[in-house]
Every structure is written in C-alpha cells, then in structure tokens.
C-alpha positions in Angstrom: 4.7 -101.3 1.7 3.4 -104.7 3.2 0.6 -106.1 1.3 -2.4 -107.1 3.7 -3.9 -111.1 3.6 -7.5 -111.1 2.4 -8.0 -112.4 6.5 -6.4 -109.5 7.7 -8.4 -107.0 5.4 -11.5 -108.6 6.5 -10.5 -108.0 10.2 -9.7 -104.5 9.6 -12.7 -103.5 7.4 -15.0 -105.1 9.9 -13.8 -103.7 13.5 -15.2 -100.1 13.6 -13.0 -99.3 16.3 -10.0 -99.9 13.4 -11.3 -97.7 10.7 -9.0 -95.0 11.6 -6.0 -97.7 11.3 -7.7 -98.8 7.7 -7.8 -94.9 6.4 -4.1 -94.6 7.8 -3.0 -97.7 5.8 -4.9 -96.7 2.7 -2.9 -92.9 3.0 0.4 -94.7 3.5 -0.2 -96.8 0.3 -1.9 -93.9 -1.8 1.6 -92.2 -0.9 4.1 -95.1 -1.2 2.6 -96.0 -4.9 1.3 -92.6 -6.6 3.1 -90.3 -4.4 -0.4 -88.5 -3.6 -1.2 -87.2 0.4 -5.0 -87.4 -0.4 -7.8 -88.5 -2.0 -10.1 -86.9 -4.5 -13.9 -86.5 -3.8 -15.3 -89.9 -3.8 -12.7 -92.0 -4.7 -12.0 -93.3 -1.0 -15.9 -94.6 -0.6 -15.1 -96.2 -3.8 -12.0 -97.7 -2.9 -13.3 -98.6 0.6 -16.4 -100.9 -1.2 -13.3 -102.7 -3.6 -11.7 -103.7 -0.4 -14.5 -105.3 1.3 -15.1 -107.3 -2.0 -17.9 -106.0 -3.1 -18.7 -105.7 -6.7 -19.4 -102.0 -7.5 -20.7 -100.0 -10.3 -19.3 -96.7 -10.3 -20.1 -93.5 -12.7 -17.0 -90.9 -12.0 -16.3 -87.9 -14.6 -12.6 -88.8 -16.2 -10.8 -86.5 -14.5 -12.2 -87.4 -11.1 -9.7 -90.3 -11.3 -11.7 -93.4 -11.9 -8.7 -95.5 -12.1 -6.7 -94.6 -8.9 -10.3 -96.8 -7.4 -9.4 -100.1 -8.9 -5.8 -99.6 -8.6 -4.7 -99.1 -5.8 -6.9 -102.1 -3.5 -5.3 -104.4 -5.5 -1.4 -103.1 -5.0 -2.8 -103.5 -1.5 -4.3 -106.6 -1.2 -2.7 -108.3 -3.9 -3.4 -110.3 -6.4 -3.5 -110.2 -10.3 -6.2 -106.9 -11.1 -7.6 -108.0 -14.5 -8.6 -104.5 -16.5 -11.6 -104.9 -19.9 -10.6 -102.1 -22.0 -12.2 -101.6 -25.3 -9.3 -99.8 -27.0 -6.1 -100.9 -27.5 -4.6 -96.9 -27.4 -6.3 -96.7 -24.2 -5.4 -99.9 -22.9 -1.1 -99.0 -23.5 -1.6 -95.4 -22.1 -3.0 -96.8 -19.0 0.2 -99.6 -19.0 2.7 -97.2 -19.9 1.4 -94.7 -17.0 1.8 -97.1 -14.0 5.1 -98.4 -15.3 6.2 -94.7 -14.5 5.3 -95.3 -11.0 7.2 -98.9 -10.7 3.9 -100.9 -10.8 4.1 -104.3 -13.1 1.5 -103.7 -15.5 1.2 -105.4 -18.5 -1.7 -106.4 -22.0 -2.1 -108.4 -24.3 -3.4 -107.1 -27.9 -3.8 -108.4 -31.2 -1.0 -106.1 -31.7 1.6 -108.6 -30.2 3.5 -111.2 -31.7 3.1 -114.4 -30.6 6.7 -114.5 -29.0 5.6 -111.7 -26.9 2.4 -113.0 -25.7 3.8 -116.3 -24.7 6.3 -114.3 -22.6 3.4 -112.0 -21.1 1.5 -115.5 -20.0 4.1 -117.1 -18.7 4.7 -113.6 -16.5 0.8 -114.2 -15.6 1.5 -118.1 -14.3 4.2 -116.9 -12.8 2.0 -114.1 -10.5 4.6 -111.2 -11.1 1.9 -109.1 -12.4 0.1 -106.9 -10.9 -2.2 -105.3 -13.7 -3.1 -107.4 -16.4 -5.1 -105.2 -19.5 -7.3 -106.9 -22.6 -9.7 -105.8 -24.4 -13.2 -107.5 -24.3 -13.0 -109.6 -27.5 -9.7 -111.4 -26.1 -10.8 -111.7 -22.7 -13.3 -113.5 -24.4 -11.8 -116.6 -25.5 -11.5 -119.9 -23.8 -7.2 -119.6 -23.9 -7.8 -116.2 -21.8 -10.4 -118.2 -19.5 -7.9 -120.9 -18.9 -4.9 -119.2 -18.3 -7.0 -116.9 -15.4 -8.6 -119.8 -13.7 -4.9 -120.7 -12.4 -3.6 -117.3 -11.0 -4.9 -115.8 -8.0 -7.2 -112.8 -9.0 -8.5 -109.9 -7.3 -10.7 -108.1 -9.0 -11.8 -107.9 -12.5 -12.3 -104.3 -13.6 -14.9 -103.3 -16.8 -13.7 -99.8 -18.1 -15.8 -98.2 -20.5 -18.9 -100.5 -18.7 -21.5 -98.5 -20.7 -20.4 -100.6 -23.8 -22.1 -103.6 -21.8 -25.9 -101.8 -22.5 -27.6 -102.1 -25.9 -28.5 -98.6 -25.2 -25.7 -97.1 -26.0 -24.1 -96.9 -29.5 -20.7 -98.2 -29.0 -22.4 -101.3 -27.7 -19.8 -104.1 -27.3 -21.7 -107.8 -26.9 -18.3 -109.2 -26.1 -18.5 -107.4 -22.5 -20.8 -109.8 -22.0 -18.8 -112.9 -21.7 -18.0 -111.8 -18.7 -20.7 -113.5 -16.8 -18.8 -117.2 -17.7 -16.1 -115.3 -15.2 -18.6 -114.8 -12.8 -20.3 -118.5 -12.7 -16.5 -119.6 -12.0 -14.8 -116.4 -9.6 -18.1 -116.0 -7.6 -15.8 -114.0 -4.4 -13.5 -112.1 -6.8 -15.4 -108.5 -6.9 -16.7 -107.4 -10.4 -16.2 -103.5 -10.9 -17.7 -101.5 -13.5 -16.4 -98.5 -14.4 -17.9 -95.1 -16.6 -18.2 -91.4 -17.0 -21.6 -91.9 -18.3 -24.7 -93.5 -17.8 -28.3 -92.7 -16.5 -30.5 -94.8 -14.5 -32.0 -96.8 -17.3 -28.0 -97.7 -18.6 -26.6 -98.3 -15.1 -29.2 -100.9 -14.6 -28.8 -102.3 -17.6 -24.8 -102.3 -17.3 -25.6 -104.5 -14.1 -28.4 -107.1 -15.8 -25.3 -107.2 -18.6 -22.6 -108.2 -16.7 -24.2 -110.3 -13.8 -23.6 -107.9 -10.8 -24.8 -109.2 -7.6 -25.0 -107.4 -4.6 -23.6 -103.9 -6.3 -22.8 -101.3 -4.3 -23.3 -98.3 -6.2 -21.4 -95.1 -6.5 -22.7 -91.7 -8.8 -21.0 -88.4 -9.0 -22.3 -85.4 -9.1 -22.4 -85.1 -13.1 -21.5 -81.1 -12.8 -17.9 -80.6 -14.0 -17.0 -76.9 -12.1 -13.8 -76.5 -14.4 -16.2 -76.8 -17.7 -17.9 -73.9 -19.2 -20.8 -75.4 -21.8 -22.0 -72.8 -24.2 -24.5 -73.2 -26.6 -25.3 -71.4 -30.2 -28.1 -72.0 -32.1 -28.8 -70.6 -35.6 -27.7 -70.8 -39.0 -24.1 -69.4 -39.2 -22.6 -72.4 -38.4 -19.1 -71.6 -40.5 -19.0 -68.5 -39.4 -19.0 -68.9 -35.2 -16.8 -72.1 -36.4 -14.0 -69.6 -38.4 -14.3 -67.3 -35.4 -14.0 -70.4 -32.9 -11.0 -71.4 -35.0 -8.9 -68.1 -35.2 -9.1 -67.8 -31.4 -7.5 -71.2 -30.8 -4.0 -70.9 -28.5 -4.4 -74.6 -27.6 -5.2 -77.6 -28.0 -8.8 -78.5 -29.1 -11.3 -81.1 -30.7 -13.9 -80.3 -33.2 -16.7 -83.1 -33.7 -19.2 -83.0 -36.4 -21.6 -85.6 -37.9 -20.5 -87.3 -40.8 -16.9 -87.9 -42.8 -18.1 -85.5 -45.5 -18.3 -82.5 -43.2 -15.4 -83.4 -41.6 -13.8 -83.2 -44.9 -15.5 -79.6 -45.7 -14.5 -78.2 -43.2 -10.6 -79.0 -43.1 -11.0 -77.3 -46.3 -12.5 -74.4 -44.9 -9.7 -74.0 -42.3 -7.4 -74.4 -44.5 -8.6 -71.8 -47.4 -8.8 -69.6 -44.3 -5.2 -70.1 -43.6 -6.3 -72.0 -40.4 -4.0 -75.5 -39.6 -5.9 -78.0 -38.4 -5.7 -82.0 -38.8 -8.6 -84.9 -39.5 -10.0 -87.7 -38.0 -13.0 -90.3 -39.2 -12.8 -94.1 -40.4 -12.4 -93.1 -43.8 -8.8 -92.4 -43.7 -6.6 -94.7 -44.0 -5.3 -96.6 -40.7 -1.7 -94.4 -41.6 -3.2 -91.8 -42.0 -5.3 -91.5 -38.9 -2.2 -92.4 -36.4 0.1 -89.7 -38.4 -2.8 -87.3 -37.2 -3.4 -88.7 -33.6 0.2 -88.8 -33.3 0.4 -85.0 -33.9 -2.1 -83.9 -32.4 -1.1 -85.5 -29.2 2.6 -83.5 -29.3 0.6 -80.3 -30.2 2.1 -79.7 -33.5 -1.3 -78.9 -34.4 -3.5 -77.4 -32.2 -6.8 -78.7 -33.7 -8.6 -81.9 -34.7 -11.6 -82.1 -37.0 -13.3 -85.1 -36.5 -16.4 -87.7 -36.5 -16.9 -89.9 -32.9 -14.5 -92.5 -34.1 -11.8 -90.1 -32.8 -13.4 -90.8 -29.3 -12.7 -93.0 -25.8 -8.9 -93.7 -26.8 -8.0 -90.1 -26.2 -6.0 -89.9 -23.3 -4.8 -86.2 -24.0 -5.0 -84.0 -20.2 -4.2 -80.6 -21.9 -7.0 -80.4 -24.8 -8.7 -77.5 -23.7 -12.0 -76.9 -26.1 -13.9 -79.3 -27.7 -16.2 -77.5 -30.2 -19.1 -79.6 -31.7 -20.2 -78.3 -34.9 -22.8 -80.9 -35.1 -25.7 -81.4 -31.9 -24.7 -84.9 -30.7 -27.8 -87.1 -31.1 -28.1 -87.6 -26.9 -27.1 -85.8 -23.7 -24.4 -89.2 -23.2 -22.6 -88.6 -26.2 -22.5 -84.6 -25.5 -21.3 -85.2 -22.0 -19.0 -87.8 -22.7 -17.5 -86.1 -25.6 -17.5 -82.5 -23.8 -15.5 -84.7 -21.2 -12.5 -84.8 -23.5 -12.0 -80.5 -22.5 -9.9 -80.4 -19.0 -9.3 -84.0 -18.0 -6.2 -82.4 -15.8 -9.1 -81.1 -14.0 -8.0 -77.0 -15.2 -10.3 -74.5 -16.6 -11.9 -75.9 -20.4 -14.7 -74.9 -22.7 -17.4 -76.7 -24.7 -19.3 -75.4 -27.3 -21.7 -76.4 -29.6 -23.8 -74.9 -32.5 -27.2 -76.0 -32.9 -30.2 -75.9 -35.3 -33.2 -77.9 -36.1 -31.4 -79.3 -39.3 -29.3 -81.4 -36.5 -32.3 -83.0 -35.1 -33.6 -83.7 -38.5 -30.4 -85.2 -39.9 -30.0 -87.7 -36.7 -33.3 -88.3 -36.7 -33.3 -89.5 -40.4 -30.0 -91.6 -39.2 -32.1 -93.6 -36.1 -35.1 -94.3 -38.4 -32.3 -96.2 -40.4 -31.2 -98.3 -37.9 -32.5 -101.5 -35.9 -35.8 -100.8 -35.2 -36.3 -102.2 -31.5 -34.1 -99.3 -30.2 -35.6 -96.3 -32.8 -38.2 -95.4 -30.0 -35.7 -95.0 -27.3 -33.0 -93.2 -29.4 -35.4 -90.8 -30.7 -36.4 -89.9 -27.2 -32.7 -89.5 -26.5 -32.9 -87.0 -29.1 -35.5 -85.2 -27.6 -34.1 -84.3 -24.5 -30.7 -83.3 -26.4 -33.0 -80.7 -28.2 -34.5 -79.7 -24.6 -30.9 -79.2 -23.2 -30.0 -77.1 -26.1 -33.2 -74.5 -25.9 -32.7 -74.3 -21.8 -31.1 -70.8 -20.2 -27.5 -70.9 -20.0 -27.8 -71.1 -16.1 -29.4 -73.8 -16.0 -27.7 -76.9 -18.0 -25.5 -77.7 -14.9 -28.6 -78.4 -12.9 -30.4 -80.3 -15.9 -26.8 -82.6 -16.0 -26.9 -83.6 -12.6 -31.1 -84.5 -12.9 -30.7 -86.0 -15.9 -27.9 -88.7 -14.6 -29.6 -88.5 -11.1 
C-alpha cells in the first residue's frame, strides 16, 4: 500500500477533477489495512476533513466506528498518530485490536516498567510506530512533550473529548495540556473524538482544547438497533427480578450508589439469579476478577455504579438495565450506548420515579456550587425524557444533541 507525501495529498485533495482518484485510493487502503469494501455512514466526510489537515470535532455513536476516522489517514499519510485515552483498559483493547490487523500500535501506561517504556521510546525516536496511545495525565508531562517534538506527527487524536468540558462529570483538567501541543505543532490537525455531547459541551470541548478552524461533524444521535423503554413507578425490585430471570445474554445493570449495588447482588442471588458487581468500593482484585468474567460471559450480568463505565469495550452485551434514572440525558445515552456496540439488535431500560430526581438532586446541591444550576437543569430534562410517549424519545435524542 504506498503511503502518499503530505505534497501529494495536498494535490489530490485540492484538484476536483481527482476526487474520484482520492475516494479510489481511500477504498484501496480501507481494504488493504481492515479488510473492509466500504465505509460506514459518515465516516468518509470525517476521514476526508483529517486528510486535508483540518482539526475536527466529531460526535459519532460507538458503534458507528469513530476510530476507523483517525486511523486509517494516518496509515495513509503517515506519520506517528498520537491517541489521549483516559483509560488504560480502553487504551490496550484499542492496541491489542490493530495489532490483529498488522498495524504497529503501541502505549505507554503507568502500568509499564521502566525497562519497557524505554524500549517503547526508543521505538518512538526510531518512527516505527504508527499509533502511539497515553492517557491524558502522561501526555501531560514535559518527558512526553520532549520525546514528541522530535518525531514526525500527524495527528493528535482526543478520545473521550467530553472529559475536556467542566460540564461533564468525568471532567479530566489534564486534557487540557493539550493546548502547550498546539502553541508548538500549529499544522498537525487536532481531532476530538465522542459519542456524546450537546451544543453547549461541543463548544466547550473546542474553547478547552484550542481548536481553530474546526470542521465539525454530528451524527444523527438515533441508534435504529436500540429499543429504549421506560418504567416508571414504585416496583422497582420487582420489574428488576423479572428483568433478571429473562436474561439469555450478556447485560449491564447501573444503579446509583455502592449500597444498592450491594442490595441488589443480594437480591439476585436470594433469588437464585447469578450475577457479578462493580463500584470503587471493591477492592482493585476484586473488580478485575469481575470485569474479567463478565467479559468471557461466565456470567451474564453485571450490577454496577458508573465507575464500571467508558473502559468497556464488550460488542456482544446486549441490555443494559438502569435501575436508577441517570441524573442527565448524556449519561443515559452514553451508558445506554454500552447495549449493541456490534451494531445488532439491543435493549435499554430504565425504571423511574420521583425518588430518583430527589436523590440526585440532594447529590448536585452537594457539590461545587458554580455548576449546581446547570446540573440541576440537566436533571430536568432527564425527568422530561422519562414522562414523554414511547414514540417519541428517538425524536427528543436527536433535538436534544442537535
């Protein structure tokens, strides 16, 4: 597969009268490295922006194939594609799937010795990587900075970008560092990646991280494949045990706090019903012995808080049950998201009550109180999505991230 010169990708993405000759070349390499014959909706527009070395914001559902965008422009243009991944589970999936496909991809984690990261930089200096992935906080320091300013990059990638906003709560401040990059790589494009994120958080994501001249790209936020029902009432344990006893695959339930999570593994299991735990209560041991089996499907169900959230990279979980109303229509969608990332038929549901709204609304008034006005509202309009008709939610999805 010959890798174009940044001179002759300028020459090609410029001549109309080429773009034919550009499309073929970006088949032919979507073929040679993923062994795919086409694209999926919107992913060629978003690769076609990369190319021309633009920096980009894009909002894509996960199993539209956010990553395929980044990855292959720089396989075709070359250069060192630096990836800021907030989770180090995340981060080796994402490795460990393009080494299937032949492509030098490597990290560097706190969970390396040092033996191993001097061998991974010297790899860097050396330019025989392709796909270099770090999570924000090391990205951040100056040894990171240096070794980058001496290797040819050619793009810089920000997964997860919605951790860039102070609106959202997994809000990362070390995202932004990333604007020292821009001060010093001012033609390398800047691309921000998410499956989540409304008007107010995607211009915040781009006063964050320093964007200039974004092109922008926003998916339709309806997921065809994902039924969302809705149950609101009292009965909680009971549609949960019913939920439960119907399970043939694999499937996530969230609620809101460690101690429910603990309740309700007891309920299951005084029920005769096997299911495993999640929340950052457990012990580090114990929470990997239960990601690890959930993930082989030796038990079909996980009971957990959010903490057992954006490192799942499981394609075959097919119902993810929330027990408790998230506290905004971002965390619903983006945990709902975790049901049919393969792209097959899923189901979300979710009970519902007034007691939910009460509960995170005592939580907010807890916390800093700059943001309690806007997280409240949040709130709101997670209360207004529950009480609309069941035909409608698809429709108030794609306004709401309009």
């Amino acid at each position: 597969m010959q890798i174009l010169s940044e001179e002759e990708n300028k020459k090609l993405w410029h001549c109309k009268e080429k773009k034919k000759l550009y499309t073929d070349h970006m088949i032919d390499a979507l073929h040679h490295y993923f062994n795919f014959n086409s694209f999926r909706p919107g992913q060629e527009d978003v690769i076609r922006a990369i190319l021309s070395w633009r920096d980009c914001l894009v909002t894509m559902p996960t199993w539209a194939g956010k990553s395929l965008c980044f990855q292959l422009p720089a396989l075709i243009q070359g250069g060192l594609c630096v990836v800021i991944s907030p989770l180090i589970s995340l981060i080796n999936d994402h490795v460990i799937s393009l080494r299937q496909y032949g492509i030098r991809a490597t990290c560097l984690t706190s969970q390396q010795d040092i033996h191993t990261q001097t061998i991974i930089k010297h790899h860097i200096r050396q330019e025989s990587v392709s796909f270099l992935y770090i999570s924000p906080e090391k990205f951040a320091t100056n040894e990171i900075f240096t070794l980058l300013r001496n290797v040819t990059i050619h793009s810089f990638v920000i997964d997860e970008a919605h951790c860039a906003s102070h609106r959202w709560h997994d809000f990362r401040p070390e995202y932004h560092q990333i604007t020292v990059y821009k001060k010093f790589f001012p033609s390398v494009p800047f691309i921000a990646m998410t499956a989540t994120a409304d008007a107010m958080t995607r211009a915040d994501i781009i006063k964050q991280l320093g964007l200039t001249n974004v092109w922008e790209y926003h998916a339709p936020a309806i997921r065809p494949h994902l039924s969302l029902d809705i149950i609101t009432g009292e009965k909680k344990n009971a549609h949960l045990l019913t939920f439960l006893s119907q399970v043939t695959d694999s499937g996530i339930v969230y609620c809101g706090s460690r101690a429910r999570v603990n309740s309700l593994l007891a309920l299951a299991h005084h029920h005769g019903i096997s299911c495993l735990g999640y929340h950052a209560g457990m012990d580090t041991q114990t929470r990997q012995r239960n990601d690890e089996r959930f993930r082989r499907n030796e038990c079909l169900v996980m009971i957990a808080t959010i903490a057992y959230g954006m490192g799942i990279d499981k394609h075959d979980i097919r119902r993810v049950y929330h027990y408790t109303m998230p506290r905004s229509i971002e965390a619903y969608y983006q945990e709902t998201g975790r049901a049919g990332r393969d792209g097959q038929p899923a189901r979300a549901v979710m009970t519902a009550n007034q007691g939910d709204v009460s509960l995170h609304a005592h939580m907010i008034r807890r916390t800093w109180w700059p943001m309690q006005e806007y997280r409240l509202t949040k709130l709101a309009r997670m209360w207004d999505f529950v009480k609309i008709p069941a035909h409608e939610r698809a429709d108030f999805l794609c306004q709401y991230f309009r």
